[in-house]
Rosetta silent file (secondary structure, phi, psi, omega in degrees, C-alpha in Angstrom):
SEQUENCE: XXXXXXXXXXXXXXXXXXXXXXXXXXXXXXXXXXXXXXXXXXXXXXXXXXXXXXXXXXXXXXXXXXXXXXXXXXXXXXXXXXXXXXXXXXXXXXXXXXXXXXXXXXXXXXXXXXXXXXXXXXXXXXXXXXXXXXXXXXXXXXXXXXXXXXXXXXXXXXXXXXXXXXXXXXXXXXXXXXXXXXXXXXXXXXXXXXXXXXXXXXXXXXXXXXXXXXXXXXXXXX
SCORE:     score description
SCORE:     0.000 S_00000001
   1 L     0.000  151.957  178.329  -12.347   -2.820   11.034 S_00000001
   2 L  -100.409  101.691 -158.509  -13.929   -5.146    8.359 S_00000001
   3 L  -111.996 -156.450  166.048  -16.259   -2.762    6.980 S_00000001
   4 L   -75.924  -29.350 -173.129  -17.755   -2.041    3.301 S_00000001
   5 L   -76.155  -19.331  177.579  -14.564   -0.401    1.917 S_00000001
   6 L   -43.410   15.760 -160.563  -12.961   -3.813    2.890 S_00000001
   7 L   -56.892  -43.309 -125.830  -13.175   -5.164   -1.284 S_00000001
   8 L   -65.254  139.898 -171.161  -10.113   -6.167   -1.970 S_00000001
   9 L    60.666    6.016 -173.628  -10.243   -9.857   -3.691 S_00000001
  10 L   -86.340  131.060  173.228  -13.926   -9.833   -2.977 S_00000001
  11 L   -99.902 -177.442  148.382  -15.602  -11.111   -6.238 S_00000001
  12 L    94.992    8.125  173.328  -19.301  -10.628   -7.374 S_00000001
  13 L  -119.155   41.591  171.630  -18.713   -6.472   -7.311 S_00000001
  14 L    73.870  164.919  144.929  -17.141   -6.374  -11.156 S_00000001
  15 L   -59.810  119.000  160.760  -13.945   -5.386  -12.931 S_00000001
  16 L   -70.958  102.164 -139.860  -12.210   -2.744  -11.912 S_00000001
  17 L   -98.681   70.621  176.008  -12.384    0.269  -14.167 S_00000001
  18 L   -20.414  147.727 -163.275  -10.198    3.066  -13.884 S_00000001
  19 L   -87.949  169.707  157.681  -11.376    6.908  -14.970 S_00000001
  20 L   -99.419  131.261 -173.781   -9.348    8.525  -17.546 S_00000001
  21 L   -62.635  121.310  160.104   -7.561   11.472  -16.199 S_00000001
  22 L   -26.249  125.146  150.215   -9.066   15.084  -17.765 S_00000001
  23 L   -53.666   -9.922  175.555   -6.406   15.887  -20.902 S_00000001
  24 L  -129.733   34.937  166.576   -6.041   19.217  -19.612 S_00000001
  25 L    79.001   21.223  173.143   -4.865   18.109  -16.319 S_00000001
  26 L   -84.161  176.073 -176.530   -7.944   19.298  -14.344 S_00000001
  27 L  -103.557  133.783  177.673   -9.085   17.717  -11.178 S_00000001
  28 L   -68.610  112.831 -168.905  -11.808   15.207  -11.901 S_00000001
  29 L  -149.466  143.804 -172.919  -15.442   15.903  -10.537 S_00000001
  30 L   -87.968  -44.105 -178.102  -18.613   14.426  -11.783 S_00000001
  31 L  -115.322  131.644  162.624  -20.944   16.821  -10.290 S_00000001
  32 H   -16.362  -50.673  178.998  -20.394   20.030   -9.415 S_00000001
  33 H   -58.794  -27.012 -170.940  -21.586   19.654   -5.320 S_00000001
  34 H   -72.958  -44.402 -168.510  -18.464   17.047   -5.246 S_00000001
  35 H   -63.395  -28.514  174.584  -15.656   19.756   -5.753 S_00000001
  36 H  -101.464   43.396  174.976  -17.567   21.721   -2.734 S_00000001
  37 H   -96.410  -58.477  168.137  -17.618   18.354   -0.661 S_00000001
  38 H    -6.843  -84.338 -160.817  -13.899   18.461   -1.793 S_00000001
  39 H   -61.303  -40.552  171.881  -13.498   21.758   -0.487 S_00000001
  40 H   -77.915  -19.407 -156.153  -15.550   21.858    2.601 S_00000001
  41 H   -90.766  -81.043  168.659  -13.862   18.284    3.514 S_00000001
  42 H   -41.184  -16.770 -165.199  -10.105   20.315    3.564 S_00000001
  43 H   -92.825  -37.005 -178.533  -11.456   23.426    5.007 S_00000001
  44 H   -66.728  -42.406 -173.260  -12.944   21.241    7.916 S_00000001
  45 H   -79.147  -36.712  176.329   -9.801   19.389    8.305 S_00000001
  46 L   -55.472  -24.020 -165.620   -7.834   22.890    8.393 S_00000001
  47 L  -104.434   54.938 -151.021   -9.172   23.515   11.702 S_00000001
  48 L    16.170   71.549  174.244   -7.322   20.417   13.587 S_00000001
  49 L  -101.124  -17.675  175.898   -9.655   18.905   14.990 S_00000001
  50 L  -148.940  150.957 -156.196   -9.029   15.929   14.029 S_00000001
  51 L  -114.388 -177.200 -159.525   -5.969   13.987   11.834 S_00000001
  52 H   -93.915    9.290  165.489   -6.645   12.224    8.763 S_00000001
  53 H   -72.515  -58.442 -154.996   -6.670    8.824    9.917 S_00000001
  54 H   -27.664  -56.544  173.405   -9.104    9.864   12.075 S_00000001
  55 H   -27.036  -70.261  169.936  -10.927   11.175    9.172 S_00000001
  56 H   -53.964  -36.905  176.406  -10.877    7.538    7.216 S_00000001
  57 H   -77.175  -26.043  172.831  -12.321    5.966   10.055 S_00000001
  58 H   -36.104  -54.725  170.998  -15.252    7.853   10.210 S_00000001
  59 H   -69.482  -55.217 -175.257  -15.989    7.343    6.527 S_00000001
  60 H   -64.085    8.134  171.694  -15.134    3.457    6.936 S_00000001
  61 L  -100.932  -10.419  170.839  -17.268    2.668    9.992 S_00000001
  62 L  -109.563 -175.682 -137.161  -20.494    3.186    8.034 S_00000001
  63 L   -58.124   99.689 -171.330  -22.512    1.130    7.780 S_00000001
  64 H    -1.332  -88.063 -146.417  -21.531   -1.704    4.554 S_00000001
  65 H   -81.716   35.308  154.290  -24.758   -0.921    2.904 S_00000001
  66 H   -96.160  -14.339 -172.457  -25.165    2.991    3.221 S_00000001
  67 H   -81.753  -26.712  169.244  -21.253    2.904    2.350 S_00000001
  68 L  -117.782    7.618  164.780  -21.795    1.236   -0.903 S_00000001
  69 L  -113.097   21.576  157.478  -24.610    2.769   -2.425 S_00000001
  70 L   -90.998  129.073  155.129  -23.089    5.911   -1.705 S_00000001
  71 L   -72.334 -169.809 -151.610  -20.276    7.741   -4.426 S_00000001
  72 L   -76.808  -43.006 -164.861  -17.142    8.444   -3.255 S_00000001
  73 L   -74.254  -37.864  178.446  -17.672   12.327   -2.370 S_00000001
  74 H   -77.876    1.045  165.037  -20.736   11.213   -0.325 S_00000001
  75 H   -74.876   -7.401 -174.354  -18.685    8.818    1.770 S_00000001
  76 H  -101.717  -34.953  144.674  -16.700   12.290    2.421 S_00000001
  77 H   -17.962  -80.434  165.898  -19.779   13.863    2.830 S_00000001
  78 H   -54.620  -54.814  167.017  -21.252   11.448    5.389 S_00000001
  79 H   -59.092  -31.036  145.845  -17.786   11.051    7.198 S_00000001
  80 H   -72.450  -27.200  165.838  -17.603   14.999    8.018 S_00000001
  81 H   -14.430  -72.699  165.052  -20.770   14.548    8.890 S_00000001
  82 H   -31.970  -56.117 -169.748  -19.762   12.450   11.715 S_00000001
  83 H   -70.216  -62.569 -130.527  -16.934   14.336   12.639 S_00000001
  84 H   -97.707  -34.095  146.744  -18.467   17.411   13.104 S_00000001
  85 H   -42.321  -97.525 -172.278  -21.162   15.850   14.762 S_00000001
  86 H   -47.500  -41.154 -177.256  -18.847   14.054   17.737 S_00000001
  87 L   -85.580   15.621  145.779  -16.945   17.289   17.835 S_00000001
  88 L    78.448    5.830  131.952  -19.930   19.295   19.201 S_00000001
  89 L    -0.225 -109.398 -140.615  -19.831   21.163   15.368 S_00000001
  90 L  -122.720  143.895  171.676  -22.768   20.678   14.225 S_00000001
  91 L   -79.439  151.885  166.495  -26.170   19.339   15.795 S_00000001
  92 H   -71.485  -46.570 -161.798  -28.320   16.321   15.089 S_00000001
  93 H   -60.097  -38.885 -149.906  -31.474   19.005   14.677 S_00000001
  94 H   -98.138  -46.300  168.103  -29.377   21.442   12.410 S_00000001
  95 H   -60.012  -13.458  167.316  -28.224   18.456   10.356 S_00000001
  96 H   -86.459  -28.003 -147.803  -31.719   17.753    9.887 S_00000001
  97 H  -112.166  -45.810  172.669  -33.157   20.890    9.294 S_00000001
  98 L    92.668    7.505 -169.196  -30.303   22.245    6.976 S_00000001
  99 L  -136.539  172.129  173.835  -30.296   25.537    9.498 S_00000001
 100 L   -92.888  133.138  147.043  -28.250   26.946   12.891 S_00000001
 101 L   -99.916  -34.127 -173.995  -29.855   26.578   16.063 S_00000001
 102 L  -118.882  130.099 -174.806  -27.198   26.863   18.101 S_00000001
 103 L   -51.108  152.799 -174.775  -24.404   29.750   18.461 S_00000001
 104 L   -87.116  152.296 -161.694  -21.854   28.574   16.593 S_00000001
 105 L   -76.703  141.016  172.230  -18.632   26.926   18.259 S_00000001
 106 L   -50.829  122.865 -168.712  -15.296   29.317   18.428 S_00000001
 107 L  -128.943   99.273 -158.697  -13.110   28.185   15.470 S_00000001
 108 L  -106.922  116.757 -166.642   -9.647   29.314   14.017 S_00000001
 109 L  -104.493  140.500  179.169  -10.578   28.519   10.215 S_00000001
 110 L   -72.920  142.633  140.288   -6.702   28.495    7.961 S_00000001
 111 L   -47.753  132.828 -170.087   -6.706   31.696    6.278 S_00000001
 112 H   -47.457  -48.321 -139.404   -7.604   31.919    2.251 S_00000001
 113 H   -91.101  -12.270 -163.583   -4.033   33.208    1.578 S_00000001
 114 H  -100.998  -17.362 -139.200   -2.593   30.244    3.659 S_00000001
 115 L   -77.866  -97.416 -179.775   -4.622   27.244    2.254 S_00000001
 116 L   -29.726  -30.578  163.290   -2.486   26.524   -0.979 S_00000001
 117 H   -47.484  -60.824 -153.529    1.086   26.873    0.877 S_00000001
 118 H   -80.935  -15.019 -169.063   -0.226   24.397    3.537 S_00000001
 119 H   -99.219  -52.014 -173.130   -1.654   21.656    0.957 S_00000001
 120 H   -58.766  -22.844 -153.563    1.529   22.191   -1.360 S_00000001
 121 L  -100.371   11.738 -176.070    3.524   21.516    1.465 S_00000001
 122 L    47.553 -169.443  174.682    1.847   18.417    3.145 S_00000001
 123 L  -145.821  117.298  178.085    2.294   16.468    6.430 S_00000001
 124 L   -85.367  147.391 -176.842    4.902   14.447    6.799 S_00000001
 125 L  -123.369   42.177 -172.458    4.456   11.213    8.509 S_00000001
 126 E  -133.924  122.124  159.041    7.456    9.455    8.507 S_00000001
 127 L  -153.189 -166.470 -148.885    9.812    9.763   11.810 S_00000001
 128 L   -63.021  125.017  177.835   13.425    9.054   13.390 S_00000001
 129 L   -57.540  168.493  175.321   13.350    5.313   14.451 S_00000001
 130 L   -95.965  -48.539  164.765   13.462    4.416   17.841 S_00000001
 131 L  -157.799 -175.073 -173.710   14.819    0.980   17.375 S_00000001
 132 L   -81.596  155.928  149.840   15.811   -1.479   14.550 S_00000001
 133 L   -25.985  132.168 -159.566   13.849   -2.912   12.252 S_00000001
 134 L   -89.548  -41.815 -166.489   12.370   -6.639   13.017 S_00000001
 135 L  -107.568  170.279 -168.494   12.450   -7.640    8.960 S_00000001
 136 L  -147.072  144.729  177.616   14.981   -7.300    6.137 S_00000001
 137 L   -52.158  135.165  165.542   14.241   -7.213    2.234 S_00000001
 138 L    73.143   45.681  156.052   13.489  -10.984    0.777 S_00000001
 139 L   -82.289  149.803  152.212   12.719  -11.806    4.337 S_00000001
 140 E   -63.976   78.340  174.355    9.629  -14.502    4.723 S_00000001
 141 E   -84.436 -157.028  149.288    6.342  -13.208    6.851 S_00000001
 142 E  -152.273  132.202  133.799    3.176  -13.947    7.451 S_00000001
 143 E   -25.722  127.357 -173.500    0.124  -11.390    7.995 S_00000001
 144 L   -88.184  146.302  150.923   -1.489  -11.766   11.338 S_00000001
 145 L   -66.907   89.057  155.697   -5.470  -12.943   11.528 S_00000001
 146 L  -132.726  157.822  166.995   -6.841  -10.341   13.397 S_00000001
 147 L  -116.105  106.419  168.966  -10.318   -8.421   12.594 S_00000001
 148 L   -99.053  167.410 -162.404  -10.126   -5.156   15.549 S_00000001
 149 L   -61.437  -48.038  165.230  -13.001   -2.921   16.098 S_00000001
 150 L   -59.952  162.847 -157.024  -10.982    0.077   15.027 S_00000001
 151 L   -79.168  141.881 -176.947   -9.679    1.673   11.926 S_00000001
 152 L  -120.802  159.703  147.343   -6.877   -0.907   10.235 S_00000001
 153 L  -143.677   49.979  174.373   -5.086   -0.589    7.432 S_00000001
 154 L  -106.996  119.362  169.177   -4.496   -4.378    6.743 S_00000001
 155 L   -66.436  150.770  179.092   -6.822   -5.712    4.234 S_00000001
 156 L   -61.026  -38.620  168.185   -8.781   -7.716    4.761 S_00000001
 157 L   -85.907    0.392 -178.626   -7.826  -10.546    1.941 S_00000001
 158 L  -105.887  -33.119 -179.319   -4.158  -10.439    2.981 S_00000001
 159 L   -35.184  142.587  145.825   -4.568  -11.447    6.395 S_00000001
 160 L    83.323    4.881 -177.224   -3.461  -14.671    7.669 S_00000001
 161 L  -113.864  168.604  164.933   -1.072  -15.096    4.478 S_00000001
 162 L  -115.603  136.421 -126.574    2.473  -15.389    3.392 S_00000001
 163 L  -148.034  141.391  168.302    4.568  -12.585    2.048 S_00000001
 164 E  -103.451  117.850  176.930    8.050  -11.527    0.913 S_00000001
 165 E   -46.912  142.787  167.537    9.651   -8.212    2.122 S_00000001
 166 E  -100.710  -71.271  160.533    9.777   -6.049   -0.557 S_00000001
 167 E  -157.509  156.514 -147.122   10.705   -3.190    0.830 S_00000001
 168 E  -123.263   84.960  176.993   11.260   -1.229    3.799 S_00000001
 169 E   -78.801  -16.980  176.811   10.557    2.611    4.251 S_00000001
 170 E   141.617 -155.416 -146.271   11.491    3.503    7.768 S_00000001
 171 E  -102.743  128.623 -177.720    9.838    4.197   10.562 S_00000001
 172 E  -126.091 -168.851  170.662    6.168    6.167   10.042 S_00000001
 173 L   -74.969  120.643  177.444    2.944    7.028   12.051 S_00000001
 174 L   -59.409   89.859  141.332    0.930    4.177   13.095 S_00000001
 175 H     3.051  -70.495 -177.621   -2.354    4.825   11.483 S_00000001
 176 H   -69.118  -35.345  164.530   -4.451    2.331   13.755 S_00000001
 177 H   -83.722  -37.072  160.088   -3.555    3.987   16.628 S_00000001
 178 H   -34.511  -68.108 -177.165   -3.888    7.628   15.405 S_00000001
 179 L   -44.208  -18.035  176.771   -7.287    6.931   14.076 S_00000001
 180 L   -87.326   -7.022 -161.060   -7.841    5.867   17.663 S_00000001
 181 L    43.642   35.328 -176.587   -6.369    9.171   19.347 S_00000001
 182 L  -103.738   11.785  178.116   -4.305    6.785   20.966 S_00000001
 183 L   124.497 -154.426  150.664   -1.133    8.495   19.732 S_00000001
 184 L  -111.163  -43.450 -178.733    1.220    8.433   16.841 S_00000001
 185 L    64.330    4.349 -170.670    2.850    4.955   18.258 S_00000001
 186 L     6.550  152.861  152.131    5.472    5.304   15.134 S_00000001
 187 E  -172.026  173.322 -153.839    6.715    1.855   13.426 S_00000001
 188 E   -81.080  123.024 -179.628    8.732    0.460   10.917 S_00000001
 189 E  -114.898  167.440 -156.245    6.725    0.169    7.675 S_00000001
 190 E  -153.852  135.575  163.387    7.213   -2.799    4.656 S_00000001
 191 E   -79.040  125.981 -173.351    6.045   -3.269    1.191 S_00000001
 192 E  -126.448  136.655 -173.219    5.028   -7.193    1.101 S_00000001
 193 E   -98.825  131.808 -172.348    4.764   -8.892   -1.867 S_00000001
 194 L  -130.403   91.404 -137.632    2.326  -11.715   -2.343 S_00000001
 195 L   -64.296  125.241  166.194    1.892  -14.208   -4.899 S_00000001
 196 L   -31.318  -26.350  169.773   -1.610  -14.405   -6.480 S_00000001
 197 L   -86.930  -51.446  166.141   -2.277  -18.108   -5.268 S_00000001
 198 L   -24.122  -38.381  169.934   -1.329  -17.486   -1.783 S_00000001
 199 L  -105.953    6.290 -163.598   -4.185  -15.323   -1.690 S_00000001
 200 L  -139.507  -38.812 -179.321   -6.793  -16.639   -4.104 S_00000001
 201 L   112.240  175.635 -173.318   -5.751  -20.456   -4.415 S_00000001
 202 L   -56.138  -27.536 -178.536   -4.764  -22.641   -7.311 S_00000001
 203 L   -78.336   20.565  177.428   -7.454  -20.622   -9.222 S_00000001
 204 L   -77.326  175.519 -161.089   -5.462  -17.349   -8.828 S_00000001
 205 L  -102.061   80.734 -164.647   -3.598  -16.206  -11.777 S_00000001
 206 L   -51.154   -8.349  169.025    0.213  -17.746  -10.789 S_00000001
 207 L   -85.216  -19.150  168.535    1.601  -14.528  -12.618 S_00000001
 208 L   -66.312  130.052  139.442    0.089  -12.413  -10.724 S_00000001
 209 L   -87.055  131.672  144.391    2.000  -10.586   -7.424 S_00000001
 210 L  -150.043  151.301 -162.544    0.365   -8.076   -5.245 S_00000001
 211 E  -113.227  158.094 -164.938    2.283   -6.187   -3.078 S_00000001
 212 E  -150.702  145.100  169.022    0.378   -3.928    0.218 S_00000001
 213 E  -115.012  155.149 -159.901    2.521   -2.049    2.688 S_00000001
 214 E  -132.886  145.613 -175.296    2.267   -2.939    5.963 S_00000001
 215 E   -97.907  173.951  -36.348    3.514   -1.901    9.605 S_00000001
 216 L   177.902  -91.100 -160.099    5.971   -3.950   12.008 S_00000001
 217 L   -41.521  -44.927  178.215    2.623   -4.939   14.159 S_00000001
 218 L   -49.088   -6.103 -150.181    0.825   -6.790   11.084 S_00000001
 219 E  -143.491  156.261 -170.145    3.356   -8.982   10.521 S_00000001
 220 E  -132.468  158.827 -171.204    5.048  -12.178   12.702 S_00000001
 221 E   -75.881  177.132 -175.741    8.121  -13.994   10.867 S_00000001
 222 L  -102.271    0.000    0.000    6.827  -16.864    8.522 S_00000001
């Protein structure tokens, strides 16, 4: 969807300024309340109710300007919100109120002792192809125009352009349909490389590349 989180190549919101990592290797938090958005965000997530595209769209469907005058842990905030919300969680009245109203819904919460195994050990998304690959490295595309309703994960400034395979990781979960509960849908995913004017015009910066990976369905040959 072409939402607020949509920036990329958008001017008139600044340079972008990367944090400096903590020196002693700590996890970065501004305020305290963010590490137990953090925390509450994974714990929430633990009890599958939902996958993490699922997750993304939630935060990226609201609404451009509550999305950008919000910091990043309250877009995670506001996106469990949501969740928790559609998934018969949590109440509008009890989110208002800040209290239970209602018996609380039956839940199998991960166990304390399990929580760090299951984080170290991730979720893989990558699976066995099905069939071959449509593109080949230093192939020619082009990026389809489309804007859909639903969660994407084609930017928005890449669309509609032309791109050099880069590279090719296999075959992974389709994202746009997960977030949809519409499946896994697997496909063949591509790194695409894209030359700063292609996407910006003679004033881009002709030294500049940027490269975005991309699935099978974004892309038609060039």
């Amino acid at each position: 969807m072409n939402g607020g989180q949509d920036l990329g190549g958008m001017m008139g919101f600044g340079p972008v300024r990367p944090e400096q990592e903590p020196k002693d290797g700590g996890q970065l938090f501004h305020e305290p309340w963010e590490q137990s958005a953090f925390a509450i965000t994974l714990a929430a997530g633990g009890l599958g109710l939902w996958n993490i595209d699922q997750s993304r769209q939630m935060r990226e469907s609201l609404h451009p300007a509550d999305y950008l005058r919000a910091s990043y842990y309250e877009i995670w905030v506001k996106g469990l919100e949501r969740l928790l919300l559609e998934r018969g969680l949590l109440t509008a009245d009890e989110l208002a109120s800040g209290r239970v109203h209602e018996p609380p819904v039956p839940v199998k919460p991960l166990p304390a002792a399990q929580v760090w195994p299951s984080l170290s050990r991730g979720t893989p998304y990558s699976r066995p192809p099905q069939t071959p690959g449509r593109f080949k490295v230093g192939e020619s595309v082009r990026t389809r125009n489309e804007h859909p309703v639903g969660h994407t994960r084609l930017p928005r400034y890449v669309r509609d352009k032309v791109g050099t395979i880069e590279r090719c990781h296999g075959v992974f979960v389709f994202a746009d349909s997960n977030a949809a509960g519409a499946g896994e849908a697997p496909q063949w995913l591509y790194t695409v490389r894209f030359n700063g004017r292609d996407l910006w015009g003679d004033g881009g910066d002709p030294l500049l590349t940027v490269s975005v990976d991309a699935w099978e369905s974004y892309l038609v040959p060039a």
